[in-house]
C-alpha positions as CSV (number, residue, x, y, z in Angstrom):
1,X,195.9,-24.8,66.7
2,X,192.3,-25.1,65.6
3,X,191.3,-27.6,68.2
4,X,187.5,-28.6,68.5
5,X,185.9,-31.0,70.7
6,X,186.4,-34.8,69.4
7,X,182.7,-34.4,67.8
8,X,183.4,-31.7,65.7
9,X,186.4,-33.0,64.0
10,X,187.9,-35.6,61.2
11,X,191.5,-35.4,62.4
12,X,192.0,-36.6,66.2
13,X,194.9,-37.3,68.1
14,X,194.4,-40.2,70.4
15,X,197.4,-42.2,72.7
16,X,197.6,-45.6,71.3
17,X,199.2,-46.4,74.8
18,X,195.7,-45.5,76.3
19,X,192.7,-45.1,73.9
20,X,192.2,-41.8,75.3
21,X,191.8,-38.4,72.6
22,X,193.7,-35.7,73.6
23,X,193.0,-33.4,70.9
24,X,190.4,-33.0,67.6
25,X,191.2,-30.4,64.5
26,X,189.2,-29.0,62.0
27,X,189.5,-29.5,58.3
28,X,190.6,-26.7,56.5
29,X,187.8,-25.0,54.8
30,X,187.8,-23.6,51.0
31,X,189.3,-20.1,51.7
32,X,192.3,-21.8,53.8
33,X,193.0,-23.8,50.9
34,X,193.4,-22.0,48.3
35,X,195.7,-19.5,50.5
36,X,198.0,-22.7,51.0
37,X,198.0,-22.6,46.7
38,X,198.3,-19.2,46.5
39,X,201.3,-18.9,48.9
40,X,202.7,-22.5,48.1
41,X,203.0,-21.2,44.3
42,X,204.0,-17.4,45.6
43,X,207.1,-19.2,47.7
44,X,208.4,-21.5,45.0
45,X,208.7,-18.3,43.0
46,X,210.5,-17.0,45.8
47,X,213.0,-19.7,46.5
48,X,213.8,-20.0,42.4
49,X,215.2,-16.9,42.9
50,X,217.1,-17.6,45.6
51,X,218.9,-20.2,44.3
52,X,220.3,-23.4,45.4
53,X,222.9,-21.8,47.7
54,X,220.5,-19.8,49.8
55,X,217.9,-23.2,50.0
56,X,221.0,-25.2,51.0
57,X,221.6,-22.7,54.2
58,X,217.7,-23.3,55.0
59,X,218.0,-26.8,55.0
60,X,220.6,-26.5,57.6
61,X,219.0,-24.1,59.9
62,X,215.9,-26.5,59.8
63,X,218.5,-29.3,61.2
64,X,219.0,-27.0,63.8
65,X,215.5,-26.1,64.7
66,X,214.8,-29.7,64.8
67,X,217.6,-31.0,67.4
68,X,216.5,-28.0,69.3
69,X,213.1,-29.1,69.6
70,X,214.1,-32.2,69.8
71,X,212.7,-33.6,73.2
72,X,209.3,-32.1,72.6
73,X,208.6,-33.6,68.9
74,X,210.0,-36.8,69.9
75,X,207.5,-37.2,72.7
76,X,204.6,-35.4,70.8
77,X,205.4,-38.5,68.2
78,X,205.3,-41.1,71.3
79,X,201.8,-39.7,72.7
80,X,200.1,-39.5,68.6
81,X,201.2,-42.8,67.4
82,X,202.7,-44.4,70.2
83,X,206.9,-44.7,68.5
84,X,208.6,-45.8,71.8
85,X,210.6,-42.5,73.0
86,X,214.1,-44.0,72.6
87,X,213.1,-44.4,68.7
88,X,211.3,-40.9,68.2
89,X,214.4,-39.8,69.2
90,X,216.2,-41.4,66.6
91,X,213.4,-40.2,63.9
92,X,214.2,-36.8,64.4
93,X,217.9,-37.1,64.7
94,X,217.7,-38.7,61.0
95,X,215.9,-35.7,60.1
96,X,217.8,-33.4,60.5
97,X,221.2,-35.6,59.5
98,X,219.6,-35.9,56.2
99,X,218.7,-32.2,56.0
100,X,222.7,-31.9,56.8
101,X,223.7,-34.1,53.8
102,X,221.4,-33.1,51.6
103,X,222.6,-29.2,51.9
104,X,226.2,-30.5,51.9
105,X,226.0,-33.2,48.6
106,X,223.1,-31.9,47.1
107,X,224.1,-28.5,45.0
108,X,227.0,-31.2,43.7
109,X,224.0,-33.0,42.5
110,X,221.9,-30.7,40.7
111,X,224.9,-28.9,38.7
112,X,224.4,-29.3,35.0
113,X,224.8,-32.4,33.0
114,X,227.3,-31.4,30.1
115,X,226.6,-33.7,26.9
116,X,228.8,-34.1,24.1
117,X,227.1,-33.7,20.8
118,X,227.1,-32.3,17.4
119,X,226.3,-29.0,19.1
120,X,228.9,-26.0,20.2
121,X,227.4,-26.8,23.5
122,X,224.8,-29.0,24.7
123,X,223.7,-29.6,28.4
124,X,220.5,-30.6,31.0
125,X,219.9,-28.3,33.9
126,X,217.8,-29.7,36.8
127,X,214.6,-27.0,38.0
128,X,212.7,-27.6,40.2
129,X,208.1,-27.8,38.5
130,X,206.7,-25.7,41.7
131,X,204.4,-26.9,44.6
132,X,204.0,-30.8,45.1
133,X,201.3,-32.8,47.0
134,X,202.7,-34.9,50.0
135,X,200.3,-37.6,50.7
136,X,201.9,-38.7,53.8
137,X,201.7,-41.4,56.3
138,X,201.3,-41.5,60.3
139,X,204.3,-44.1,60.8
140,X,207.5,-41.9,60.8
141,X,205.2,-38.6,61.0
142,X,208.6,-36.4,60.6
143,X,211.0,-38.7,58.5
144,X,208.5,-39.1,56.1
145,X,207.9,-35.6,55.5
146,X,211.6,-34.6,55.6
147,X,212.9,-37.5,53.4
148,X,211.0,-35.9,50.8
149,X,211.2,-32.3,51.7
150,X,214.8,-32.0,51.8
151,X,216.1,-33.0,48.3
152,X,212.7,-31.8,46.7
153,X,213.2,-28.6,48.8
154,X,216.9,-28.1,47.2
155,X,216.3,-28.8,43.7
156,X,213.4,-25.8,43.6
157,X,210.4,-26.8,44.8
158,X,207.8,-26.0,47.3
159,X,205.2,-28.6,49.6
160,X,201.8,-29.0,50.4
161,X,201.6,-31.9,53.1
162,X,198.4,-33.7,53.6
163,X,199.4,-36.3,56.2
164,X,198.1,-38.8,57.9
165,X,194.1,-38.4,59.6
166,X,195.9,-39.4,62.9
167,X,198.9,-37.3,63.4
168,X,197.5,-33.8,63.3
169,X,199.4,-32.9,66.4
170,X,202.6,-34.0,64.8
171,X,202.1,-32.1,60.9
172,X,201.5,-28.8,63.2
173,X,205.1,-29.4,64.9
174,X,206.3,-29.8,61.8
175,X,204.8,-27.2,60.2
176,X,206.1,-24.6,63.3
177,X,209.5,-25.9,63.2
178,X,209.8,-25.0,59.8
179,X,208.6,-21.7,60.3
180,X,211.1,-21.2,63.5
181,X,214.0,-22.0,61.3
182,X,213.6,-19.2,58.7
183,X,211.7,-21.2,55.9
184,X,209.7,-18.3,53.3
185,X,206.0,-18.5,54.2
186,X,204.5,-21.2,52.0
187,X,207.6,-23.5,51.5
188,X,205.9,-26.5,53.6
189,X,202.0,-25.9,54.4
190,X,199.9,-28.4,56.4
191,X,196.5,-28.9,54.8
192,X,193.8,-31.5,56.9
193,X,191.7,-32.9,53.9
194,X,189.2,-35.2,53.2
195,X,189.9,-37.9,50.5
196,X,187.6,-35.9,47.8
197,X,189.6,-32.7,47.9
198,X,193.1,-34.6,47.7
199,X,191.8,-35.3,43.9
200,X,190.8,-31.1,43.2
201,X,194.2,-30.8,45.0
202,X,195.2,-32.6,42.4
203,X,193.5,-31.1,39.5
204,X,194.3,-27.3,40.5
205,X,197.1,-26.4,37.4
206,X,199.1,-25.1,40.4
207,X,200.3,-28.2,42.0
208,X,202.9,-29.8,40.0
209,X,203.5,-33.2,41.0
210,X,202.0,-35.9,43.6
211,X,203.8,-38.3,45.9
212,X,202.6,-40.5,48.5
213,X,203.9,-43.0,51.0
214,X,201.3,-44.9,51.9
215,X,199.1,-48.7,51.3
216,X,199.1,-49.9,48.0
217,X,195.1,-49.2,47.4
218,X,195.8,-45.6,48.3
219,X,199.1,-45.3,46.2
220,X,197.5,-47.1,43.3
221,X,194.1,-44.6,43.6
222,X,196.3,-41.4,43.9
223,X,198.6,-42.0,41.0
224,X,195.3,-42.9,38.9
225,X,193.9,-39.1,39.8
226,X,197.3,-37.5,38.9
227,X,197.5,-39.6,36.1
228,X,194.4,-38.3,34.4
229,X,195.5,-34.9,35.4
230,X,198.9,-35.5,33.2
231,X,200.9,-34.8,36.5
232,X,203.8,-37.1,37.5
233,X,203.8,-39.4,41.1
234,X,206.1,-40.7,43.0
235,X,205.1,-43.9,45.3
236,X,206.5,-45.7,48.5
237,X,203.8,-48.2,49.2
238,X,204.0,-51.5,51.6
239,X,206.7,-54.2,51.9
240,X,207.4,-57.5,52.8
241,X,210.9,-57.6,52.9
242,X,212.8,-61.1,52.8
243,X,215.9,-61.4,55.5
244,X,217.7,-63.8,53.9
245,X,220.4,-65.8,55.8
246,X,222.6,-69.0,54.8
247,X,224.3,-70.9,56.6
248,X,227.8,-69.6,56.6
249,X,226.6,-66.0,57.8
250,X,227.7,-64.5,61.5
251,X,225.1,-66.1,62.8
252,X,224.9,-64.2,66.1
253,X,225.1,-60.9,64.0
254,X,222.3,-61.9,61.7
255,X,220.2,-62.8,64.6
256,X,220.2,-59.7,66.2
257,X,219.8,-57.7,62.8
258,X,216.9,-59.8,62.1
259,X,215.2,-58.8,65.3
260,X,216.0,-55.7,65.9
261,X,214.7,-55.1,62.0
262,X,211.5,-56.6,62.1
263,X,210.6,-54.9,65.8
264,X,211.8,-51.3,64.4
265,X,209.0,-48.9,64.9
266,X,206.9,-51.7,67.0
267,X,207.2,-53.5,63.1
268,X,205.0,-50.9,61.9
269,X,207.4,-49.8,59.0
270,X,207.3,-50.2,55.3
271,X,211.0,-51.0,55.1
272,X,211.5,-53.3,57.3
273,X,212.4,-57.0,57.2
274,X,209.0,-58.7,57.5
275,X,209.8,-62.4,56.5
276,X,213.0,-64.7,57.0
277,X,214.5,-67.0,55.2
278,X,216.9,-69.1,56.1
279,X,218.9,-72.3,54.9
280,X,217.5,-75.5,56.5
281,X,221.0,-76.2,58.0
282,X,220.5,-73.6,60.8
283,X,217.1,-72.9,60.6
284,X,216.3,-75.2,64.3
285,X,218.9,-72.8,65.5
286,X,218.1,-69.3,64.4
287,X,214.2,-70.0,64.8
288,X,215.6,-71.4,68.7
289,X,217.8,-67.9,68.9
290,X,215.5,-65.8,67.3
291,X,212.5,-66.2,69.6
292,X,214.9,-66.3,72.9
293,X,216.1,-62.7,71.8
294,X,212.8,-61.7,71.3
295,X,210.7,-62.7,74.3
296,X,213.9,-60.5,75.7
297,X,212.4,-57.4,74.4
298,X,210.3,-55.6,76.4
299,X,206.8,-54.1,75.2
300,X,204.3,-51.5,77.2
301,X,204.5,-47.6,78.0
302,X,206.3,-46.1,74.7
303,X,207.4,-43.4,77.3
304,X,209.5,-45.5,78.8
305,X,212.7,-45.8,78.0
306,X,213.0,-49.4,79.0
307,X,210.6,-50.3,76.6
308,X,212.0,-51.4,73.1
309,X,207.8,-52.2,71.4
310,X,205.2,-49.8,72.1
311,X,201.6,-50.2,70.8
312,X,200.6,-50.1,67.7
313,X,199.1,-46.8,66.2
314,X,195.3,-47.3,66.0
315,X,192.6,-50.0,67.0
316,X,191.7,-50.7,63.7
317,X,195.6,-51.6,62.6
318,X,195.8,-53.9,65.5
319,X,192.5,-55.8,65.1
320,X,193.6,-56.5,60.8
321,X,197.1,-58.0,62.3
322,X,195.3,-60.2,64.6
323,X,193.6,-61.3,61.6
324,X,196.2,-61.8,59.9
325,X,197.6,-64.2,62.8
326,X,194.4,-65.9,62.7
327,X,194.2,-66.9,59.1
328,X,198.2,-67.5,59.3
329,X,197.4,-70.0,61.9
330,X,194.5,-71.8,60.5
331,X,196.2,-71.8,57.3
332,X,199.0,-74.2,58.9
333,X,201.5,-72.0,60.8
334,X,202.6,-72.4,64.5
335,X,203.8,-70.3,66.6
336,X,206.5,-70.5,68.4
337,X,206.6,-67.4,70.4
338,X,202.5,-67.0,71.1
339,X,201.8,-63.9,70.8
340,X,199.1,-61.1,69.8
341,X,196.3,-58.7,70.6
342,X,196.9,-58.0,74.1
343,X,194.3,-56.9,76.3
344,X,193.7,-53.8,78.3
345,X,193.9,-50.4,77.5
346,X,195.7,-49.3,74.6
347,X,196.6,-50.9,71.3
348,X,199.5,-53.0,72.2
349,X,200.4,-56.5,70.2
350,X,202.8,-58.8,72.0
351,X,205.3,-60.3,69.7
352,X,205.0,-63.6,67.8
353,X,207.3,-65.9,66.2
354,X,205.7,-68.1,63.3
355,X,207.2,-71.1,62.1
356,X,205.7,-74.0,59.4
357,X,204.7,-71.0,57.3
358,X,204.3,-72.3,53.5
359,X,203.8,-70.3,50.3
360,X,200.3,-69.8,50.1
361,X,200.2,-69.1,53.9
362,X,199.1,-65.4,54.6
363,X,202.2,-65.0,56.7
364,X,204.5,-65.8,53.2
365,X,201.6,-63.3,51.3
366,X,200.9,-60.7,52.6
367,X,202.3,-57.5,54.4
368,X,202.6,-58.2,58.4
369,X,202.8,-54.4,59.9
370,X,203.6,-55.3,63.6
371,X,205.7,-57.7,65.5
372,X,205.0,-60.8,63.6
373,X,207.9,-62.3,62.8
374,X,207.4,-65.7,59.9
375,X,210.3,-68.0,59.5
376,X,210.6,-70.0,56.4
377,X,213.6,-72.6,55.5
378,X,215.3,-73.2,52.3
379,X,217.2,-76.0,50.8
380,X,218.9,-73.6,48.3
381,X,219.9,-70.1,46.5
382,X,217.4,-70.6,44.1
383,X,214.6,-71.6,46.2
384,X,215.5,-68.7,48.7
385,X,215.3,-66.4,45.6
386,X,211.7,-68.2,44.5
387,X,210.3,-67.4,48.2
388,X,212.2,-63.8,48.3
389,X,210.3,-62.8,45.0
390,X,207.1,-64.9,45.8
391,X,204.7,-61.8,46.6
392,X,203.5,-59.0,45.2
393,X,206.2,-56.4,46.6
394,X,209.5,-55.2,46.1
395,X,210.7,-52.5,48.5
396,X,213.5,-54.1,49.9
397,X,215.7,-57.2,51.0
398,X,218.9,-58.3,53.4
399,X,221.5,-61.5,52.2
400,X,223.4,-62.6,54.9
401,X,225.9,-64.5,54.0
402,X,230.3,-64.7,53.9
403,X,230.0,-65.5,50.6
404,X,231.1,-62.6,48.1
405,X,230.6,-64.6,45.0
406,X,227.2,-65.7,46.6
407,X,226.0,-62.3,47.8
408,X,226.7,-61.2,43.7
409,X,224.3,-63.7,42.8
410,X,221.6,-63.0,45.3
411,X,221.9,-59.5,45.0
412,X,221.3,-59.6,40.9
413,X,218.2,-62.0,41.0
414,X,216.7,-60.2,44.1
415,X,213.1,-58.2,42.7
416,X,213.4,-55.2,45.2
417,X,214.6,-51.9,45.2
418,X,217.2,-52.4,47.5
419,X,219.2,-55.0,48.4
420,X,221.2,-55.0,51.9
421,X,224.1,-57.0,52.0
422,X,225.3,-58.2,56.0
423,X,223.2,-55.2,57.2
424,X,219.5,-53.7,58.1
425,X,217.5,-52.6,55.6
426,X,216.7,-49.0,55.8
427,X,217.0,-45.5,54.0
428,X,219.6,-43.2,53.9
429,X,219.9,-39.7,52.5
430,X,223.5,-40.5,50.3
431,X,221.9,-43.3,48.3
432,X,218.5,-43.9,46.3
433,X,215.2,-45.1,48.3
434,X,212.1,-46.5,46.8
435,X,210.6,-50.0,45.0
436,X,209.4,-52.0,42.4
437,X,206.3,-54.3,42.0
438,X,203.3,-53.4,44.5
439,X,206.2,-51.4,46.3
440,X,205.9,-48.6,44.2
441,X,207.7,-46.0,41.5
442,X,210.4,-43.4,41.6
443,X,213.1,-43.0,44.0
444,X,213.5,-40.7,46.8
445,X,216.8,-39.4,48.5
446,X,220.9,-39.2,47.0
447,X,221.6,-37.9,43.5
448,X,218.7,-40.3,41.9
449,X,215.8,-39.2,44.2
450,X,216.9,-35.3,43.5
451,X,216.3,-35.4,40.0
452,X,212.7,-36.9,40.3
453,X,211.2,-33.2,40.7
454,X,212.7,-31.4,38.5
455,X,212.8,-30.4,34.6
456,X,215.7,-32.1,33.1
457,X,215.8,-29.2,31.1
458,X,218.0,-29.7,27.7
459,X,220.3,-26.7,26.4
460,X,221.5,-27.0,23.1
461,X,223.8,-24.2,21.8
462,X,224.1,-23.7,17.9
């Protein structure tokens, strides 16, 4: 497991719940990495020749590994970044439900594209380029990985993951499950890096492609390295998704989507919604509904099950949100559910509830990640689209109206990637996941995020 004492080591697990460090790991050292290359490269080989049959069956023994091993990665999650346990649960259910659709839809997916042409015969196969660098984050420190790995995985390719500096504990799990369920040595290695060897990661002719979930600073900085190395990248930066309701929605539906959305994952998630707009009709009401439903939620111990908001993952996160609060405030807003840093041990945020947020506030601006929940009104659909599009991003967004006609509209001038219709925002392994704007390139997941790693490789037949 390579574990040092805390002074010895870059990568440390530490309980958010407590402040305490309960492990430190070494980086990997220049021998250890170019072994992950050399068998990274060696296993793509390997599963090429497999074919997409034999990766399909992999995919689904790794579902099984994962709901086998499903208590003890949940809670490893809870104790590295503090997901309450209920939740963690849930994360690695998803994985492996996706690794089961993706085995089950995905061959359909990759079959060859036949064109009509001049030719006898013309088509576009789908290969997969070889190993590809995961840049991923600490939030969903298995979904993130598998969302990626599985349709990547199945269309021919292999993965180097260099996750996040705080969930070492975690990328091990993950890195032993795979190997339990049967996976060729070198399909998924875990690599601890510093930031300078992520960019000769980068460089070395053997890694293919780059993707990275992560900030918009980082995304931006990693696509410029693989863009001067002629390599492709694939980003899933932040969010500030818009949760739009008017007034003729189910009102006591929307209310409970809207909180239980912007509180998923203690509201430390990229997709997620993160600002809420509603028509001024109803606005008194939902704001009045809204915070009641939320001072109901319970916050504290992630272990326990009671608790629906755990803390959030590091000190330094939590001490830039209550900055955030502070500037939001001074810059006009109120808050009608006080909340905040809250102190103690651990990293834990209570929620808040802002209301007389205008555009230029920091609350309308920027990306909130943790339970702070901005409320602005609108007089109609084109001002709720002018405040839905009013920032940088473009990850996702939820209309919540009865309206079909309406929902058309909204759904055709919405900037995002996504647009939810009467429902959560989220991802799902049937359907496309990924942004526009500050939100990112290229998709992930369904038929669209399959193709993104592979050669579209034309076949014309004379």
């Amino acid at each position: 497991m390579n574990l040092l004492t805390p002074s010895q080591s870059m990568f440390r697990s530490v309980n958010p719940a407590t402040g305490e460090t309960f492990g430190a790991y070494r980086l990997h050292d220049g021998v250890e990495i170019e072994s992950a290359l050399a068998r990274s490269s060696a296993a793509w080989r390997t599963i090429t020749a497999a074919g997409v049959e034999r990766r399909a069956q992999l995919l689904l023994s790794l579902a099984d590994r994962l709901e086998a091993n499903l208590e003890n990665l949940a809670r490893l999650m809870t104790l590295e970044m503090g997901k309450p346990i209920n939740e963690a649960r849930g994360e690695i259910r998803k994985c492996a439900a996706t690794c089961r659709t993706t085995a089950e839809l995905g061959p359909g997916w990759l079959e060859p594209l036949e064109v009509p042409s001049p030719a006898r015969a013309s088509r576009v196969r789908y290969e997969g380029l070889g190993p590809i660098l995961a840049i991923m984050p600490w939030n969903f420190p298995f979904w993130q990985v598998v969302r990626f790995f599985a349709p990547a995985f199945l269309a021919g390719n292999t993965t180097i993951v260099k996750h996040a500096e705080n969930v070492p504990a975690c990328a091990e799990g993950l890195e032993k499950v795979f190997a339990d369920a049967g996976m060729p040595d070198g399909v998924l290695v875990n690599l601890r890096v510093d930031h300078p060897t992520v960019a000769t990661l980068i460089a070395d002719p053997r890694i293919r492609s780059v993707t990275v979930t992560g900030s918009v600073r980082a995304g931006r900085t990693i696509a410029g390295i693989a863009g001067a190395a002629g390599k492709k990248a694939v980003l899933e930066l932040g969010g500030s998704d818009p949760f739009i309701v008017f007034a003729d929605a189910d009102f006591s539906a929307a209310v409970k989507t809207a909180v239980a959305s912007r509180h998923n994952n203690s509201g430390q998630s990229c997709v997620c919604a993160k600002r809420f707009l509603v028509e001024q009709s109803i606005a008194a009401d939902f704001t009045e509904a809204f915070v009641e439903a939320t001072r109901k939620l319970a916050y504290g111990d992630p272990l326990d099950e009671k608790n629906a908001i755990g803390p959030l993952a590091r000190a330094d996160l939590r001490a830039g949100l209550q900055d955030q609060l502070d500037r939001s405030v001074a810059g006009g807003a109120r808050m009608a559910l006080a909340g905040g840093s809250v102190a103690g041990a651990g990293y834990f945020f209570a929620p808040t509830v802002l209301t007389n947020v205008v555009d230029d506030n920091v609350a309308a601006r920027e990306e909130l990640f943790g339970p702070v929940a901005p409320i602005l009104p609108f007089a109609d659909e084109a001002e709720a689209l002018r405040i839905a599009n009013g920032t940088e991003f473009g990850l996702a967004s939820a209309v919540w109206t009865r309206d079909e006609d309406r929902a058309r509209r909204m759904e055709a001038g919405i900037e995002a990637g996504a647009v939810f219709i009467n429902d959560m925002v989220r991802s799902d392994a049937h359907i496309s996941f990924g942004g526009i704007k500050a939100s990112g390139y290229g998709r992930e997941l369904g038929k669209v995020g399959i193709h993104e790693f592979t050669n579209a490789k034309t076949v014309w037949v004379g």
